[in-house]
C-alpha positions as CSV (number, residue, x, y, z in Angstrom):
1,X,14.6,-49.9,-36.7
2,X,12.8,-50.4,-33.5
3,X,13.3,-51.8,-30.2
4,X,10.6,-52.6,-28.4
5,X,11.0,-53.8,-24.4
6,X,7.6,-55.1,-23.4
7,X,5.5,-56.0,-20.5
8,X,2.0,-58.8,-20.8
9,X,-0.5,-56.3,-19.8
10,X,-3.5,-59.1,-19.3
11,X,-1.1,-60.2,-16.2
12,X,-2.4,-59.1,-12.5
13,X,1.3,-58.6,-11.3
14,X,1.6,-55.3,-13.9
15,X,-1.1,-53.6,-13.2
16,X,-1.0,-54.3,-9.3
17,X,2.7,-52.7,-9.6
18,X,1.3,-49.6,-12.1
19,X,-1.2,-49.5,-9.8
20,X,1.2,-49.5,-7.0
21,X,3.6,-46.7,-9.1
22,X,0.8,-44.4,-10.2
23,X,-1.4,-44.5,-7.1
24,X,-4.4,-45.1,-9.5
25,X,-6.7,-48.1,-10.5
26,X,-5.4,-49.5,-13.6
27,X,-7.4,-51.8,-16.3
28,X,-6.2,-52.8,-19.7
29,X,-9.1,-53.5,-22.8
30,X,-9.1,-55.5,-25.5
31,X,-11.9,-53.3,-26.8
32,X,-14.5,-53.2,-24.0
33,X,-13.8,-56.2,-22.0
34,X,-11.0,-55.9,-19.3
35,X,-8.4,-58.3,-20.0
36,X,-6.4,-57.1,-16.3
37,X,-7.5,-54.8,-13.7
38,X,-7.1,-53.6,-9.8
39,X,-10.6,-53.2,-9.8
40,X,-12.8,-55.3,-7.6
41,X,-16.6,-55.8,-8.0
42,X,-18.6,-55.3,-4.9
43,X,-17.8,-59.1,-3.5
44,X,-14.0,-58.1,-3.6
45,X,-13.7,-60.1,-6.7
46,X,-11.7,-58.8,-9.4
47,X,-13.2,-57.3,-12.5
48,X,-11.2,-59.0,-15.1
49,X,-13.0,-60.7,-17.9
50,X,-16.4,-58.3,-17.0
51,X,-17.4,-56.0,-19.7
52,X,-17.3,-51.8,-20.0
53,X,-20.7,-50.8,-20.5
54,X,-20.3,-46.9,-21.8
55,X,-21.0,-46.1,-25.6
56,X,-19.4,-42.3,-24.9
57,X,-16.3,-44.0,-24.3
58,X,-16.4,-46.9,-26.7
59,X,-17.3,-44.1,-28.9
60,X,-14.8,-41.7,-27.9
61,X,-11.6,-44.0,-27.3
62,X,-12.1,-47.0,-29.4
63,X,-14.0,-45.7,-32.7
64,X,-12.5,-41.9,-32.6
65,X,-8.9,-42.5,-30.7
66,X,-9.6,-40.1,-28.4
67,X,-9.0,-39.7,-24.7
68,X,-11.7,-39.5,-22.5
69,X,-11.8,-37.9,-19.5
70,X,-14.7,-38.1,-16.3
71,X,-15.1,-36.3,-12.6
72,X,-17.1,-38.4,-9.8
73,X,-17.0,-42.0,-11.8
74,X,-19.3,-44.5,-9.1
75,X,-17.5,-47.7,-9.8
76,X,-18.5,-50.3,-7.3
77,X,-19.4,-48.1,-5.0
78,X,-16.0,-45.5,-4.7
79,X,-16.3,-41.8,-7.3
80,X,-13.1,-42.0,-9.4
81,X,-12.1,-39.2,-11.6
82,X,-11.3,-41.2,-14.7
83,X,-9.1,-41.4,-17.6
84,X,-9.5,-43.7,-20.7
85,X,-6.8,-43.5,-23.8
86,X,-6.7,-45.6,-26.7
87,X,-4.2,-48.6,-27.1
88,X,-2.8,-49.3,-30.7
89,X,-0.5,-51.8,-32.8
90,X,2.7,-51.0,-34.8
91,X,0.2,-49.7,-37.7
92,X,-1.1,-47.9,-35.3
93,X,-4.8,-49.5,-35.5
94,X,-6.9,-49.6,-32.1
95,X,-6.8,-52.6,-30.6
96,X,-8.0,-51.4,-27.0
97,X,-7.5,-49.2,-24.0
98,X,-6.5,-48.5,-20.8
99,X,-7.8,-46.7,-18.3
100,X,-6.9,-45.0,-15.1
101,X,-8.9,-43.7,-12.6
102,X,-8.0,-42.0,-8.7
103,X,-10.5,-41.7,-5.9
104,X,-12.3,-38.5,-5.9
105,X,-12.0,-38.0,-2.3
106,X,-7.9,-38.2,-2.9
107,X,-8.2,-35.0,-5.8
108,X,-10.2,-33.5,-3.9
109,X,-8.1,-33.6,-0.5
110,X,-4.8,-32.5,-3.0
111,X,-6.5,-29.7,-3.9
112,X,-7.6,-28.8,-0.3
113,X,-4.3,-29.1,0.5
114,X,-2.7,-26.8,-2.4
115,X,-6.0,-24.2,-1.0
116,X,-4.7,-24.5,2.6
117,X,-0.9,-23.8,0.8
118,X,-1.8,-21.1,-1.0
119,X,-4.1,-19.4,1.3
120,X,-0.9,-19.7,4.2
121,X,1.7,-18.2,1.4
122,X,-1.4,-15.4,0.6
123,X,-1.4,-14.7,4.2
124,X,2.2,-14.3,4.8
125,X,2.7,-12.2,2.0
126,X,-0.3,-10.0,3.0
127,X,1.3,-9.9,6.7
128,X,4.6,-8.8,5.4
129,X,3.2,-6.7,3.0
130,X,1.0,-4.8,5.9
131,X,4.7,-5.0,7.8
132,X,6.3,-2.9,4.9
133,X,3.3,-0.2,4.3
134,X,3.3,0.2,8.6
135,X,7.2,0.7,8.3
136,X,6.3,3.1,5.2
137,X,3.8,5.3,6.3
138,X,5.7,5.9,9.7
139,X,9.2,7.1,7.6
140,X,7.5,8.5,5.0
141,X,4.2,10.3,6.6
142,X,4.9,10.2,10.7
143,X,8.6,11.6,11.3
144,X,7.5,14.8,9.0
145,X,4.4,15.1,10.7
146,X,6.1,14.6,14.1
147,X,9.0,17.4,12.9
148,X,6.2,20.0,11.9
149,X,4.3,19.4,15.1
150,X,7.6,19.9,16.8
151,X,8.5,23.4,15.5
152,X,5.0,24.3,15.8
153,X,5.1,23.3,19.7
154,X,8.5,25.2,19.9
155,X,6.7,28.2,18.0
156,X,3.9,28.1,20.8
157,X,6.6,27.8,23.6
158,X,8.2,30.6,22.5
159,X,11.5,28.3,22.0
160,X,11.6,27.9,17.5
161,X,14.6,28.5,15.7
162,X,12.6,30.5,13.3
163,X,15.1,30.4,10.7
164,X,14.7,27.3,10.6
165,X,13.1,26.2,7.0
166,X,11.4,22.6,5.7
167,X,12.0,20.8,2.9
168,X,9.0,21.3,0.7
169,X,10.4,19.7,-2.6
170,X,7.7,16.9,-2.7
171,X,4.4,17.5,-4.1
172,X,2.6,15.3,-1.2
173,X,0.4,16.8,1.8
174,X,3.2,16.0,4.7
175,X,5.3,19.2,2.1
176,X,2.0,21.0,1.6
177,X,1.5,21.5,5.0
178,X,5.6,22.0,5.9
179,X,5.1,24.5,3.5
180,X,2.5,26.2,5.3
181,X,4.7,26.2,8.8
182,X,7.4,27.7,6.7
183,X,5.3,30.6,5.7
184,X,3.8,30.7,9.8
185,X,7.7,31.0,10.8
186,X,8.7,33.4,8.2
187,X,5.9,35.5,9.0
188,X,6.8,35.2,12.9
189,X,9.9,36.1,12.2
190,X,9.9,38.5,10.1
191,X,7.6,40.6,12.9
192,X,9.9,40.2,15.5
């Protein structure tokens, strides 16, 4: 069996408190008339007992059981983006809707806010990342260089250990041109 714990959805107290929980407008149908809502006309009245006037979503929801979704809804005056899903009975027959819908302007100011997020993670990443390749390029390209330049000063001052030999195993320009010294050196001192 089943156990079913309901609330009256035509009462203003539950949707005020979805409305309240979700942060969205609720409305309830009995097929398109709203039987409860936290909508309010124009006045400030409430909407209840007015009338939807859409055939996409009568069409949609009601006849096809469908959800139907909408961006930038005007509805007395404020965009919504909007949801409306299909309310059925035990035999599952449709007997109405509800529907859901939260200011544009707040979706909108969400996703600025996940942009602004991202865009600061993006940034910090990219940072360290610049952080790593600086810290790279100096162990990896700028101490050979500087130990080549070194022997080749020492070479010039007359003061090289020319025995001394560099490690040429990589294959990258830094060993190409360590390579080169070694051949300078050898050459040096094999003349002497």
């Amino acid at each position: 069996g089943v156990l079913s714990v309901g609330v009256r959805l035509d009462q203003p107290a539950a949707t005020e408190e979805l409305k309240e929980q979700l942060g969205s407008q609720v409305t309830f149908f009995k097929d398109m008339q709203r039987v409860s809502t936290t909508l309010k006309d124009n006045n400030g009245r409430s909407m209840t007992g007015t009338t939807l006037n859409n055939p996409d979503v009568e069409q949609t929801v009601l006849r096809e059981g469908k959800v139907y979704t909408q961006n930038d809804v005007n509805l007395s005056g404020t965009l919504y983006d909007v949801l409306y899903h299909p309310l059925k009975n035990s035999s599952g027959k449709i007997i109405g809707m509800y529907f859901l819908g939260t200011p544009s302007l707040a979706i909108a100011e969400i996703k600025a806010s996940v942009l602004n997020k991202t865009l600061l993670v993006g940034g910090l990443l990219s940072f360290l990342i610049a952080v790593i390749g600086i810290f790279l390029a100096r162990h990896i390209i700028s101490k050979p260089i500087a130990r080549v330049t070194n022997v080749i000063s020492d070479l010039v001052d007359d003061k090289a250990e020319l025995s001394y030999r560099f490690d040429t195993s990589n294959r990258d320009e830094v060993a190409h041109l360590a390579h080169q010294v070694n051949r300078l050196t050898g050459k040096v001192e094999a003349m002497l």
